[in-house]
Every structure is written in structure tokens, then in C-alpha cells.
TORLO-290724 format. One line per 3 residues: number of its first residue (from 1); for each residue y, x, z of C-alpha. Coordinates in pm, whole numbers. Layout:
! TORLO-290724
NUM	Y X Z ~ ... .
//
This chain:
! TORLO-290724
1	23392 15781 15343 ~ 23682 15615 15135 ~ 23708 15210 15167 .
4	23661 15093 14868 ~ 23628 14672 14677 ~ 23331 14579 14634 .
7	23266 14498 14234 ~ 23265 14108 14232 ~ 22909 14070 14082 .
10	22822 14247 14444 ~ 23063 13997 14652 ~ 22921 13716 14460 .
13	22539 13792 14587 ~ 22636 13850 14927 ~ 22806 13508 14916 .
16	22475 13394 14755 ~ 22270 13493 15050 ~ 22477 13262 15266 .
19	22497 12994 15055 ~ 22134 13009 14837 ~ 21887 13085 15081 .
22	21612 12926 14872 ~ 21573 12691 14532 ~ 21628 12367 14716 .
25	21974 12529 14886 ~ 22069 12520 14498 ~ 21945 12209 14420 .
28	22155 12110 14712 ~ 22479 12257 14612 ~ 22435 12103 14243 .
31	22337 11801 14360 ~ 22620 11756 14586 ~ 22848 11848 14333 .
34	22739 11534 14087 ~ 22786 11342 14405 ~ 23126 11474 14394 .
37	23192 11425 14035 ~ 23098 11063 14085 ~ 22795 11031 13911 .
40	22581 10715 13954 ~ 22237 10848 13827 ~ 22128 11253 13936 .
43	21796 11384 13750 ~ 21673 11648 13879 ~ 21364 11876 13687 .
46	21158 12192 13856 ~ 20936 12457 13749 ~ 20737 12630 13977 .
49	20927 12510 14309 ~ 21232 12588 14150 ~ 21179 12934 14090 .
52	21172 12998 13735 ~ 21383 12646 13654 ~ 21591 12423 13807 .
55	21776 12155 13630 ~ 22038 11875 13747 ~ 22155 11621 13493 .
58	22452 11368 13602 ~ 22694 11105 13445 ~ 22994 11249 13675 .
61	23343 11291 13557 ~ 23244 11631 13316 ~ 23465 11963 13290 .
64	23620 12022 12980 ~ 23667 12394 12846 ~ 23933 12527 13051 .
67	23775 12371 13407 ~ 23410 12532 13322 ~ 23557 12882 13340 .
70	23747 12785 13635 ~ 23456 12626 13793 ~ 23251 13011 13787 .
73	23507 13186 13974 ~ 23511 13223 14369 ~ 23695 12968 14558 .
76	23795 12788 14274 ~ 23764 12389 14354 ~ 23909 12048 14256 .
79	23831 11933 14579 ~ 24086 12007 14823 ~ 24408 11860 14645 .
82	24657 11948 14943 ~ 24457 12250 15054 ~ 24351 12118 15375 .
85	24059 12222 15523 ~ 24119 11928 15820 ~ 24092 11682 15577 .
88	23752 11706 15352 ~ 23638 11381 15248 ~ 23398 11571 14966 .
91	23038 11727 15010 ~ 23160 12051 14840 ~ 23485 12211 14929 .
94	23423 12630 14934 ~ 23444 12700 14586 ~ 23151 12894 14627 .
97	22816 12737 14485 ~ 22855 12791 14093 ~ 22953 13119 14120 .
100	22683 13248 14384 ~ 22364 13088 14259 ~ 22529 13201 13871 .
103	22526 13554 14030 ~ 22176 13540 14119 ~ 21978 13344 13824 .
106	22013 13313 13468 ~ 22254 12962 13409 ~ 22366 12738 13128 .
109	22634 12460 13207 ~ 22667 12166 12955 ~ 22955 11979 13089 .
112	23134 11660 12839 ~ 23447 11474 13023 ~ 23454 11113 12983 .
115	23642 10985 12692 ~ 23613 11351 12488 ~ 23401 11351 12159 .
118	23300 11707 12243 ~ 23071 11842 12497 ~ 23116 12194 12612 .
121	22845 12485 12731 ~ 22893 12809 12915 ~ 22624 13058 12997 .
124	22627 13298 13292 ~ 22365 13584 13325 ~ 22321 13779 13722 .
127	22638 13678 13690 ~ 22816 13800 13384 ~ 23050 13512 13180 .
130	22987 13441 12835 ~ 23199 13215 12605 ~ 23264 12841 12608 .
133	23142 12715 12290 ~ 23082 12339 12172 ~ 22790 12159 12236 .
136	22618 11805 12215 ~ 22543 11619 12528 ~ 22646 11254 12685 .
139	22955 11232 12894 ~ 22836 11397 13228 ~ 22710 11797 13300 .
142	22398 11914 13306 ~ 22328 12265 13448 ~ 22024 12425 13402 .
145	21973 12768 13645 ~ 21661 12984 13528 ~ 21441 13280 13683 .
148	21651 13202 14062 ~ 21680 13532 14219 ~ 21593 13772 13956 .
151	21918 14002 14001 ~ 21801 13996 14369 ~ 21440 14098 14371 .
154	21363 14141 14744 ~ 21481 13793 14779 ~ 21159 13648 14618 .
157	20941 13830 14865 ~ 21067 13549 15123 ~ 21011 13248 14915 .
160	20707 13082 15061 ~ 20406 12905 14831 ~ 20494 12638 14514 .
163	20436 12349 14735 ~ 20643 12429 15040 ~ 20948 12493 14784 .
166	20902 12191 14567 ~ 20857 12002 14917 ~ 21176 12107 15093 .
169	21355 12000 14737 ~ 21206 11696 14783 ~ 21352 11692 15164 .
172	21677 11779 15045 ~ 21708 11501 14726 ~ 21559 11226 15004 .
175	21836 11325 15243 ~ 22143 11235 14999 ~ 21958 10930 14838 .
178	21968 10807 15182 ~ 22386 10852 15210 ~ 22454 10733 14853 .
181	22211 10394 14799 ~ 22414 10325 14515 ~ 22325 10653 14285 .
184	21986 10654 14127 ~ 21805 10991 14184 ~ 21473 11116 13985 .
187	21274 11431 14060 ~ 21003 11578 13806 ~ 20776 11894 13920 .
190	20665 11972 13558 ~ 20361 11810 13618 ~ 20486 11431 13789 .
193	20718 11219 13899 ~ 20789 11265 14267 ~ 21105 11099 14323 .
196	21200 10790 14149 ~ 21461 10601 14304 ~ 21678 10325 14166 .
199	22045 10256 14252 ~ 21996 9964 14508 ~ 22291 9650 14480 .
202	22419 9445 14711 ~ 22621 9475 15057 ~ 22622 9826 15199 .
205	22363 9760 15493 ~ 22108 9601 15279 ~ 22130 9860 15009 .
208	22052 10133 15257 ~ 21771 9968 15403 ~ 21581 9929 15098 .
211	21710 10265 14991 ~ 21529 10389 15375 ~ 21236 10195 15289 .
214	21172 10307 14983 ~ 21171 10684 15122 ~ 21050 10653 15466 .
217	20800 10392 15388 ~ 20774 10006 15414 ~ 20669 10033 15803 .
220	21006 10162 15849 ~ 21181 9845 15719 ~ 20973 9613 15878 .
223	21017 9755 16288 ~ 21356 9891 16214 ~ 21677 9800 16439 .
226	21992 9744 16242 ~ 22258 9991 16438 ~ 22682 9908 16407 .
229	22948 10018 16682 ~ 23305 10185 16671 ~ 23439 10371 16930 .
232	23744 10531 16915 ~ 23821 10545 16554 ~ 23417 10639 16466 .
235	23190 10368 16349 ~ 22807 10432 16386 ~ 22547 10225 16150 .
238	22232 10253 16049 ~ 21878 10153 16131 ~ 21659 10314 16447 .
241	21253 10224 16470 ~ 21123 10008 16801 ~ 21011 10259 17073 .
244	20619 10168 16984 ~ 20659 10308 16616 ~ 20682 10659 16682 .
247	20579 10926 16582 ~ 20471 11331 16782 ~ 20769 11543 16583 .
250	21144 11512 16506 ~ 21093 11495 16114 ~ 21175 11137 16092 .
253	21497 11148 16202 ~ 21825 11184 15996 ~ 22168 11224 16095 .
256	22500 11189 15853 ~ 22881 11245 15948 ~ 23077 11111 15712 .
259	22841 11160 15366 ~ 22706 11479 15492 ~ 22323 11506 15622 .
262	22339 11745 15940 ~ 22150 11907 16190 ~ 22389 11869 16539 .
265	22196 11957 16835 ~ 22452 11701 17013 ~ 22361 11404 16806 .
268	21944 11468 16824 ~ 22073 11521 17235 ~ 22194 11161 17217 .
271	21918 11024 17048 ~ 21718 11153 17292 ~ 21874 11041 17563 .
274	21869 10635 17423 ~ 21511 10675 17389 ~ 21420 10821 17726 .
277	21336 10500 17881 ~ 21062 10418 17618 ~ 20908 10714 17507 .
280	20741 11032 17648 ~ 20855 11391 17590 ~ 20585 11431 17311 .
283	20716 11120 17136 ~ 20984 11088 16880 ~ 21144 10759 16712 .
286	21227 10723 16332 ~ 21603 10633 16299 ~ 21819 10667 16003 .
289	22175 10706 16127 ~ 22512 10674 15938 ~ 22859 10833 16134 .
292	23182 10809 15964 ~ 23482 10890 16133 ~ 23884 11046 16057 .
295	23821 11417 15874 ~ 24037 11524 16120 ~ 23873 11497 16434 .
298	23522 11660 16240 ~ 23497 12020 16135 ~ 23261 12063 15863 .
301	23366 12416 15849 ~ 23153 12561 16073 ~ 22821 12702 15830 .
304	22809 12848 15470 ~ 22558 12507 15416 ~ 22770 12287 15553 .
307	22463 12211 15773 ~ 22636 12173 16130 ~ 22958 12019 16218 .
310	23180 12029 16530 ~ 23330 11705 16669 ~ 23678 11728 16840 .
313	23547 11463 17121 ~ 23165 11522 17149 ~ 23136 11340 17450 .
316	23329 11025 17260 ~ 23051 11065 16982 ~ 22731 11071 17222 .
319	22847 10821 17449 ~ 22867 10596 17109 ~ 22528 10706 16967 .
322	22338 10640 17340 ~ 22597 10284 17370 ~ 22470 10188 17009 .
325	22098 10281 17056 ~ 22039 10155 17400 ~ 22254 9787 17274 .
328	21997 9761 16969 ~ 21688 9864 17221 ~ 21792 9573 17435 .
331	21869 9307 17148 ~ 21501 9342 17031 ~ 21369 9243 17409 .
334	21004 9211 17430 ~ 20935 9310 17040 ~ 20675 9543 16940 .
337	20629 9712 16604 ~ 20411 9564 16366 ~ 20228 9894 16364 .
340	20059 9757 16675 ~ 19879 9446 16507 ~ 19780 9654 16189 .
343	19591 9937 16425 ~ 19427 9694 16637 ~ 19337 9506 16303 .
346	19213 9815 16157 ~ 18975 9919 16444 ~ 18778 9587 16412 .
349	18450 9659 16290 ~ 18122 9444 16247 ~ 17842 9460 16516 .
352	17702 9788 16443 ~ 17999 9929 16340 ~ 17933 9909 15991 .
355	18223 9790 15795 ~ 18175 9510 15539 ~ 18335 9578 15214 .
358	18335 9373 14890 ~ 18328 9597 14589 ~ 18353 9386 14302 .
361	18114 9083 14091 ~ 17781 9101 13933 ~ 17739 9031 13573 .
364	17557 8698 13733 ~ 17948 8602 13970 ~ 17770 8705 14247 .
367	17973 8893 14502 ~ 17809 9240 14559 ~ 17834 9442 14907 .
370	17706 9736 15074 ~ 17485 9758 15314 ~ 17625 10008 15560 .
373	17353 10307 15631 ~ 17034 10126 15572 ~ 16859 9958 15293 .
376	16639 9680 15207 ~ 16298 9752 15233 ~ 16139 9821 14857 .
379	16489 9912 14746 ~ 16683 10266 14716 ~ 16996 10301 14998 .
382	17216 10202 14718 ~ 17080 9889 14664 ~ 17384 9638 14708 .
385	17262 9262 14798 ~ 17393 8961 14596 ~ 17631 8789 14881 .
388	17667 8396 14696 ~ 17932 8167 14854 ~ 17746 7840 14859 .
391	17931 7487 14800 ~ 18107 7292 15087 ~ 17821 7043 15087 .
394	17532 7341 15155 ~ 17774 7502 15406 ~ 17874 7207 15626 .
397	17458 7113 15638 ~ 17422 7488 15759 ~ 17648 7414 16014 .
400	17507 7131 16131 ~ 17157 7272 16143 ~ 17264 7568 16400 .
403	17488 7302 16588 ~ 17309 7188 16909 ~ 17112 6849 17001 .
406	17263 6548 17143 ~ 17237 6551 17533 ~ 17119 6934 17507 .
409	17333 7184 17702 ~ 17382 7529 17579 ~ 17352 7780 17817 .
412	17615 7966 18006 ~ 17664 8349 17893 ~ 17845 8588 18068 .
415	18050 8762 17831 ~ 18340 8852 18065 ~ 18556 8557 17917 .
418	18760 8387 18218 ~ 18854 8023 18111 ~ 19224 7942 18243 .
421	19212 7827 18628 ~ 19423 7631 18823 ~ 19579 7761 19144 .
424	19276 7553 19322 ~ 18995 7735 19124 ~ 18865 7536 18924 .
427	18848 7526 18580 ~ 19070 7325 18290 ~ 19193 7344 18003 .
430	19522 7583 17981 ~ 19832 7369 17930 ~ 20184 7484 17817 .
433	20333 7482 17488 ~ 20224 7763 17245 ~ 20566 7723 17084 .
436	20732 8003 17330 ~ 20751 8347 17175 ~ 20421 8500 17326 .
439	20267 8174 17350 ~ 20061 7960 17637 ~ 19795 8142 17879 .
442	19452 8028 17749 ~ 19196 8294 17923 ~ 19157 8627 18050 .
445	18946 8902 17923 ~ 18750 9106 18205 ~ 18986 9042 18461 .
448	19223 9257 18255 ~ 19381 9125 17945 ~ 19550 8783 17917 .
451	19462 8595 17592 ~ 19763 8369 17510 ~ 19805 8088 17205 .
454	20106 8136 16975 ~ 20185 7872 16694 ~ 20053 8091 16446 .
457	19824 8324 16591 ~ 19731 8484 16952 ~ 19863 8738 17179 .
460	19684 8989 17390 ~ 19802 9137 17678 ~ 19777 9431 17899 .
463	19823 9230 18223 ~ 19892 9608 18430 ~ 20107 9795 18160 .
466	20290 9474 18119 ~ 20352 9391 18471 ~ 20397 9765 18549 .
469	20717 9773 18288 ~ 20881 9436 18423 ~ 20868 9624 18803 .
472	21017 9934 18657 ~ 21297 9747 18441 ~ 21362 9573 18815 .
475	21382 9903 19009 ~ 21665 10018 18749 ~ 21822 9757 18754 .
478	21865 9808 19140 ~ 21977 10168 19128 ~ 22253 10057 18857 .
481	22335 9831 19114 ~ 22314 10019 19429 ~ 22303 10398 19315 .
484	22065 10654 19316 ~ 22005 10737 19719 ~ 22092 11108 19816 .
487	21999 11300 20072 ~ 22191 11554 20213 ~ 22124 11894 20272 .
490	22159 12059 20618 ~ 22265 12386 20440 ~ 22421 12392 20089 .
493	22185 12553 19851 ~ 22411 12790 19661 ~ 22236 12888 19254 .
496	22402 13148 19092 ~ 22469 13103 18715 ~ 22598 13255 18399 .
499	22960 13172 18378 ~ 22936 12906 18092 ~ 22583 12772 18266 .
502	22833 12635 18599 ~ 23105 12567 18407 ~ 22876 12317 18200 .
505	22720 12166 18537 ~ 23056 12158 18691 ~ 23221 11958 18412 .
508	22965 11732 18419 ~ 22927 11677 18806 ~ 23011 11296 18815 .
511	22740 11214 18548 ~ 22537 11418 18800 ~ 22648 11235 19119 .
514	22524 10883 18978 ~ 22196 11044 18951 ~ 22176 11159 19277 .
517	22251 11532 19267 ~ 22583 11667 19410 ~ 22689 12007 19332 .
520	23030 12174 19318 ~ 23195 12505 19180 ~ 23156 12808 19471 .
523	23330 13079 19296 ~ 23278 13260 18961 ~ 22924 13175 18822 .
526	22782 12964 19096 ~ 22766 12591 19212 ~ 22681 12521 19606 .
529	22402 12148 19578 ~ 22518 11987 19883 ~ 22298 11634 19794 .
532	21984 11543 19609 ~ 21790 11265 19496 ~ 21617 11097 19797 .
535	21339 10981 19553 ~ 21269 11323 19474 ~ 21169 11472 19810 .
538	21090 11829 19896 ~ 21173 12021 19560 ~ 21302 12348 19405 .
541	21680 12278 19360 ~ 21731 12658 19252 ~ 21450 12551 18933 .
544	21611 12228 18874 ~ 21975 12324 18844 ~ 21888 12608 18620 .
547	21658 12385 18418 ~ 21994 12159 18388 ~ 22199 12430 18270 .
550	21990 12502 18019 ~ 21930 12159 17885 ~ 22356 12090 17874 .
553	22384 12379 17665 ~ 22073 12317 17396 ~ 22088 11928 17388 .
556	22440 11833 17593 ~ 22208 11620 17825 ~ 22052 11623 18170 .
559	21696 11549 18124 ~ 21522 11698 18391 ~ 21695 11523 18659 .
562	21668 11184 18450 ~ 21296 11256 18420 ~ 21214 11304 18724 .
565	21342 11036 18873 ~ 21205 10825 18596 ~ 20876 10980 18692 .
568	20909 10859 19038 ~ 21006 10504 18957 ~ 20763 10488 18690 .
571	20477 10607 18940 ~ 20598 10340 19215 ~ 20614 10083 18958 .
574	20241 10150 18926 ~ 20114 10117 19217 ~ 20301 9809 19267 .
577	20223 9586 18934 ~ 19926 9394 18921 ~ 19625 9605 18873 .
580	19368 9606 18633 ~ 19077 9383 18758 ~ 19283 9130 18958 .
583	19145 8776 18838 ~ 19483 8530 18758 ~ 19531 8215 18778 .
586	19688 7962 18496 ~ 20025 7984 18640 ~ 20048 8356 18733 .
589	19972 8442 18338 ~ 20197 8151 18196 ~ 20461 8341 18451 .
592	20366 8688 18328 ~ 20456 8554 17961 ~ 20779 8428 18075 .
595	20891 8716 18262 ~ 20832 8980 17932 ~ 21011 8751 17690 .
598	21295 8760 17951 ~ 21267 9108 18038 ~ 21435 9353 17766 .
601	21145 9629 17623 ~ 20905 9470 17755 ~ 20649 9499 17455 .
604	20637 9904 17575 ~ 20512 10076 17837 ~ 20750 10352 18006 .
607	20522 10626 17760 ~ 20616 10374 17403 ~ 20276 10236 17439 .
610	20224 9868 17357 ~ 20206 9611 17612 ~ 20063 9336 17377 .
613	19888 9320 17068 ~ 20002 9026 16832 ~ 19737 8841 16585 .
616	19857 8628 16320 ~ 19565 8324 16238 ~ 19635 8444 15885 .
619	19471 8812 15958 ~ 19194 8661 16178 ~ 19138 8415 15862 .
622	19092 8726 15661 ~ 18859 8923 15903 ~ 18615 8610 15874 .
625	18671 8557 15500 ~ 18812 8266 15497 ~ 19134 8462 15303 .
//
């Protein structure tokens, strides 16, 4: 058979199966391109998840008459001004977006420069050009794309339901909002609102937080790390959650190089890899995080979406994302998220477990509750008693009714409370200021949990979890110091590979000596282990360094090794912090206090568990009404 060009309506929906897998890859592209155009407020509208109507409204720069004709055509950009592809500093630089999703859909540009008197429209049907004619419209474009994949029929088989399309738009708009605080962006369904956010002011890093917080929620703001490093020509900012606010998948975390929002298997890698310390394998931190670096040493070139990138130095990148991360983790010391106080706050219940909530006033003032699941006696179960708050003159006589005779004793209970001791035995009253950050030992809870005095609230502490992190922060600290011990093997073990598997371990062999492991290239496709961890004892060193390999090629990381070893410290560490039922003295709690707010991430357990649970007097206040 003859070759033979393809018409162009045909090259333009290939190129549209690349580049518009789904409505919110359009909404993408057009979004990106009033980015581009400089536009300070994007509007975005959907029908149907985008299927049958997708409009984007801007105040960009415009097109006049002779760019909107350009602007259909394949390859045909303002965007690269020296036609360098090593040097993108836009979003949008193929040429390729207009004219593919145009090929596909039914679409109408509106387009008015700034300064002209006249707007201008075009309208492009599966992909055939009409006219420019005059129109009305504010300086800006406006684009409206209908019935998305009609010239391309099978494609709508793939779409999934209304709801997961309108909710990966959502994903999408939420992703640039977060690189571009200072553009208002707005999101209508045909039914609501769902995005509304306004252009935030003020310095860069401020502006970006409250732009996070408004998408990834106020919890976010309020246990997030501010992030800023530079390293070799790249600076790294952003904002990364404490270890204890975490959450059991990936979702929360967004990466951007230069503008872009990616997905870079060696950035999640290193992100990973800062967090291994805290969290468990199941666990994931929420982090935010903003790289911007030369265009020259980046290749955004790499995917029709623009949706990976290729550094020129990756191991100069990770080793500044893991630097940055691990800094900020060690700034924030003994902190825990706030997330900690509100869930312990939230799982206090009456006696009973009944909880006690005020639903409003009688026509009488009086304050009406329920009863939890049984009723007065004569009444129906949704009788709610009048609760009244009596005077201060009828509550202070109540109070000194129920108070106790003078000379009479009131006897001991045993309620598992242990008053503060001295190192003798006996019994006082705890000294120590209550000024220090987790306060002054007062008593200990069934020989277990260490109740401690702050100037505006208490602490509780896990006494085992708490200790068991300090001895495990000391036991790294001694292998930084000393090394990991090795062992050597009588006979190298010699693992055969895949060519790029050993060439991976080999290249990294030195990161793999500090941890213990010593390998070495023997021949094409195979390393000879000639030392292993010590801690690690008897184990499969054919499993490991295959396990390895495969981890340096999905996530540029040894985490096997790292977690093993981990595992080992952490179990030591165990079984040699103080124990759960071990009865402390004054001065050993005071001590235990001390030693956390000295002892960076201490307010986590090796799993991102909390270690203490912080109660401001306001919140207890509240849980006895007195708020």
C-alpha cells in the first residue's frame, strides 16, 4: 500500500488523544493558557463533568483577528520567542491544545486585546474553521468547547460517571490555584459553586499559605512547616505537615517545578525518604512543595501533558528536597499537630457515653437538652428537660452544701491517680515551673501516663512511646557517629541482575556502604555483597539486593535496607525505654519532660503516632461549660 498524509482533521485527533484524554485535560490546557496570557481572575463553568460544556473566561492579554486564526493551527505558539525548547518559562509551549480539543468538540473563541474597542469570535466545528467576525466581550478571551468528543465517539465509552469528571476538574483547577496565589479562580457545576477562590495579597509565602489553606483545609495551615533552601542554583519552598498529621494515601501531596504541577517519581522518592524516620509505610504526610530552578537544567519535554519532567542533576534535586524536609522536621522538635488535641477532645464523652448537647432555648430562656437514649418517666423519649443556669449566689450555696465538714476526712479512692513522689517515696506536692514548654510533672496515670502542668493547660504523656523515641533518636545519633557495623561474609554472595538493575546498585554503592551493605560490580549484570549490616543478622541478601534494585529504579531510593535497620533499632529501642507500668518518681518525669523538649521529633513515635496529647484550660473550660 502507497504512503500517503494523513488529512489534518485526522492528525489533529490523534494529537487530541495525547493531549485530551478527558474534560479536565481540556480544562487544563485552557486554563494554563489564561495563566499564560496573564490573566488575574480564571472562571471556569461545566455541564455534565465537562462533557457537553466546558467554559474558561479570563482577563489575559486577548488575540486580536489575525492571532485567533493563528492560534487554531498546529504548532502555532507565542510562547517560545527564540524557539528554544531548553528554555520554557510558560505552562504551554506545543502549539497543540486549541487545535486538538477544536478537532474533537464543537468550540467558540471570544478573544478582545487590551486597549481594542472590538472583541473578536471564531468558531471551530470537529475541527473545521469558520470566519472571524466581531463580537462584544470585555478585554480578555473566553472559549467555550461544547459536546467534547463527539467527532470521536468511542472516546466517550471511557469517560467514567458525572462526579468522577467534575472531581478530577476540580483536582486539576486546585493544582494551579496552588502555583499562582495571586489569580482568583471560580468553578460552577451548573448546579453550585465548587471552587471559589480569591486572589490572596501580600508577600509570596503568606499568599500561598492561605491560598493552601483555603484548598487543603484549615488543619493544614495550622501543623504546617514553612520549607526554603537553594542548592545549586534550585530553590525549594513551600509548606510540609508535622509527621502526626498524616494521612493512609499519597493524595495530599503536590509537587511544582518551576509553575508546573508534576507527577516525578524522584521527587515523591525524596519525600519519602525525609519522612521515613516518622512515619510507617502505610502513612503519608501532606506537603505542598514549590521547585524553581534555571529552564535549562529541567526538561519539561518529556509527556504530551507536560505531566513529568526530567532534571539534568536528579541526585542535586533529591538531596535538596530530603536536606529541606529533614531541616524543617528538626526545627519543629518536640511539636505535635494540633490534630492530636482535637481527637482526644473529641473522644470525651459523659459517663455513660451519652453525649450532652445543647440544642437551642425554650420560649421560657430555658436551655433545652437531650437526654441521650432514655426518657423521663411519664414523658415520650423526646422529651427534652429544661437545664436553668442558676445565679452565682444559688450556685456557690450548692457548692458549699456538697463541700465536706470541718475536721471530717474524705475517704481515700483508688482511682489509679499517682500523686507526684519524691525520690524517698513519699508524697508532696510536684514542684517545677509550669512555664517550660511541656510543663511541670504533677502525677501519673496508672503507672503509665505522666500528667504535666503547662501555663495554659496540661500535657499528657505516653511515658513508653515517649521514652522509646528519645532511645531511638540516641541510637542514630551513634551510628551517624560511628557507622553502621558490617559483618563480613566468609564467601561473597554473588546476585545476578538485569543490566540497568547493577548498574543502579553499583552507582550508588557508597550511599550503600554507610548503611552497612557492601557490594561491588562482578561482571556484566551482577554485583558480588562482600559485607552486611551486623544489626541485621542471618538474612536473604539475594531478596534484599533485588528488592534494592527495584526500589532505585521506581522511587531512586533504598528503602528496604533503611527499613530494616530502622526496624531493628526501633525494636531495641523498645525493649530498652521505660515500660508501661513502671511507677516514677518526681524527678524521673520532670527529666522525661526535659529530655523531649530537647530531643528533635520527639512528639512522634517511630510509626507518626503521638507521644503527648496537649489540653488547653480553654477546651477543658468548654467541656465543663464554663465556655
Amino acid at each position: 500500500m502507497a504512503i500517503r498524509r494523513l488529512p489534518e482533521t485526522i492528525v489533529n485527533r490523534i494529537a487530541a488523544g495525547e493531549v485530551v484524554e478527558r474534560p479536565a485535560s481540556a480544562v487544563k490546557e485552557l486554563a494554563e493558557n489564561s495563566l499564560d496570557a496573564g490573566a488575574h481572575r480564571v472562571e471556569v463553568a461545566i455541564r455534565e463533568g465537562g462533557r457537553s460544556l466546558i467554559a474558561i473566561t479570563d482577563d489575559g492579554c486577548g488575540m486580536g483577528p489575525d492571532e485567533l486564526m493563528l492560534a487554531i493551527e498546529r504548532h502555532a505558539t507565542s510562547k517560545l520567542p527564540d524557539e528554544d525548547l531548553f528554555n520554557i518559562a510558560t505552562l504551554g509551549f506545543r502549539g497543540e491544545a486549541l487545535p486538538s480539543i477544536a478537532s474533537v468538540s464543537r468550540m467558540s473563541i471570544t478573544s478582545r486585546p487590551a486597549g481594542d474597542e472590538n472583541a473578536w469570535a471564531l468558531a471551530i466545528e470537529g475541527g473545521k474553521v469558520g470566519s472571524v467576525a466581531p463580537a462584544s466581550g470585555p478585554p480578555g478571551t473566553r472559549i467555550e468547547v461544547r459536546d467534547l468528543f463527539y467527532a470521536t465517539p468511542a472516546r466517550l465509552k471511557f469517560l467514567r460517571s458525572e462526579r468522577a469528571e467534575t472531581s478530577a476538574v476540580i483536582e486539576v483547577l486546585n493544582r494551579l490555584a496552588m502555583a499562582h496565589p495571586e489569580v482568583s479562580f471560580s468553578l460552577h457545576d451548573g448546579n453550585r459553586e465548587r471552587i471559589r477562590l480569591r486572589a490572596e495579597q501580600g508577600e509570596l509565602l503568606d499568599a500561598r499559605l492561605a491560598r493552601l489553606g483555603a484548598i487543603m483545609g484549615r488543619e493544614f495551615m495550622d501543623n504546617a512547616l514553612p520549607i526554603s533552601a537553594e542548592r545549586d542554583g534550585a530553590t525549594l519552598t513551600g509548606f510540609a505537615g508535622l509527621p502526626t498529621f498524616n494521612r493512609g494515601t499519597a493524595s495530599m501531596q503536590f509537587l511544582f517545578v518551576n509553575g508546573r504541577p508534576v507527577k516525578d517519581k524522584q521527587l515523591t522518592g525524596a519525600v519519602r525518604a525525609a519522612y521515613a524516620d516518622f512515619l510507617a509505610r502505610d502513612r503519608h504526610p501532606l506537603l505542598t512543595l514549590f521547585l524553581e530552578m534555571e529552564p535549562r537544567i529541567v526538561d519539561v519535554n518529556v509527556h504530551p501533558a507536560k505531566a513529568e519532567v526530567r532534571f539534568r542533576d536528579p541526585g542535586s534535586v533529591r538531596g535538596l528536597v530530603v536536606g529541606a524536609l529533614k531541616h524543617a522536621l528538626a526545627e519543629a522538635g518536640h511539636r505535635a499537630s494540633t490534630t492530636v488535641s482535637a481527637a482526644a477532645l473529641g473522644s470525651i464523652r459523659p459517663q455513660g457515653g451519652h453525649q450532652l448537647s445543647f440544642t437551642g432555648r425554650s420560649p421560657s430562656g430555658a436551655m433545652r437538652m437531650p437526654l441521650g437514649g432514655s426518657h423521663t418517666p411519664g414523658y415520650g423519649p423526646n422529651y427534652v428537660a429544661p437545664v436553668y443556669n442558676p445565679s452565682s449566689g444559688v450556685a456557690e450555696a450548692a457548692n458549699s452544701f456538697y463541700s465536706p465538714l470541718d475536721g471530717q476526712e474524705i475517704p481515700p479512692q483508688d482511682y489509679g491517680f499517682v500523686p507526684a513522689a519524691r525520690s524517698d517515696g513519699h508524697e508532696m506536692e510536684a514542684p517545677g515551673s509550669a512555664d517550660h514548654p511541656l510543663g511541670a510533672a504533677r502525677a501519673q496515670l496508672h503507672e503509665t501516663y505522666v500528667v504535666a502542668q503547662t501555663s495554659d493547660g496540661i500535657v499528657i504523656v505516653d511515658q513508653h512511646a515517649a521514652h522509646e523515641r528519645l532511645v531511638y533518636e540516641k541510637m542514630k545519633q551513634a551510628l551517624g557517629e560511628r557507622g553502621v557495623p558490617r559483618q563480613g561474609l566468609l564467601i561473597p554472595e554473588i546476585v545476578e541482575l538485569d543490566d540497568e538493575d547493577a548498574a543502579r546498585l553499583i552507582a550508588r554503592a557508597d550511599e550503600l556502604a554507610e548503611l552497612g551493605l557492601v557490594l561491588e560490580g562482578f561482571g556484566p549484570g551482577a554485583v558480588a555483597v562482600r559485607e552486611t549490616p551486623s544489626l541485621l543478622g542471618e538474612l536473604d541478601v539475594q531478596g534484599l539486593v533485588r528488592d534494592l534494585a527495584d526500589e532505585l529504579g521506581d522511587l531512586g531510593d533504598a528503602f528496604t535496607l533503611k527499613e530494616k535497620l530502622e526496624e531493628v533499632c526501633g525494636t531495641m529501642a523498645c525493649h530498652g525505654s521505660v515500660r508501661s507500668g513502671r511507677r516514677l518518681n518526681t524527678e524521673e518525669m520532670n527529666a522525661l519532660l526535659r529530655q523531649m523538649e530537647a530531643t528533635p521529633h520527639s512528639g512522634q513515635c517511630n510509626h507518626g503516632r503521638p507521644t503527648y496529647v496537649e489540653l488547653k484550660l480553654a477546651d477543658i473550660e468548654k467541656l465543663f461549660g464554663r465556655r
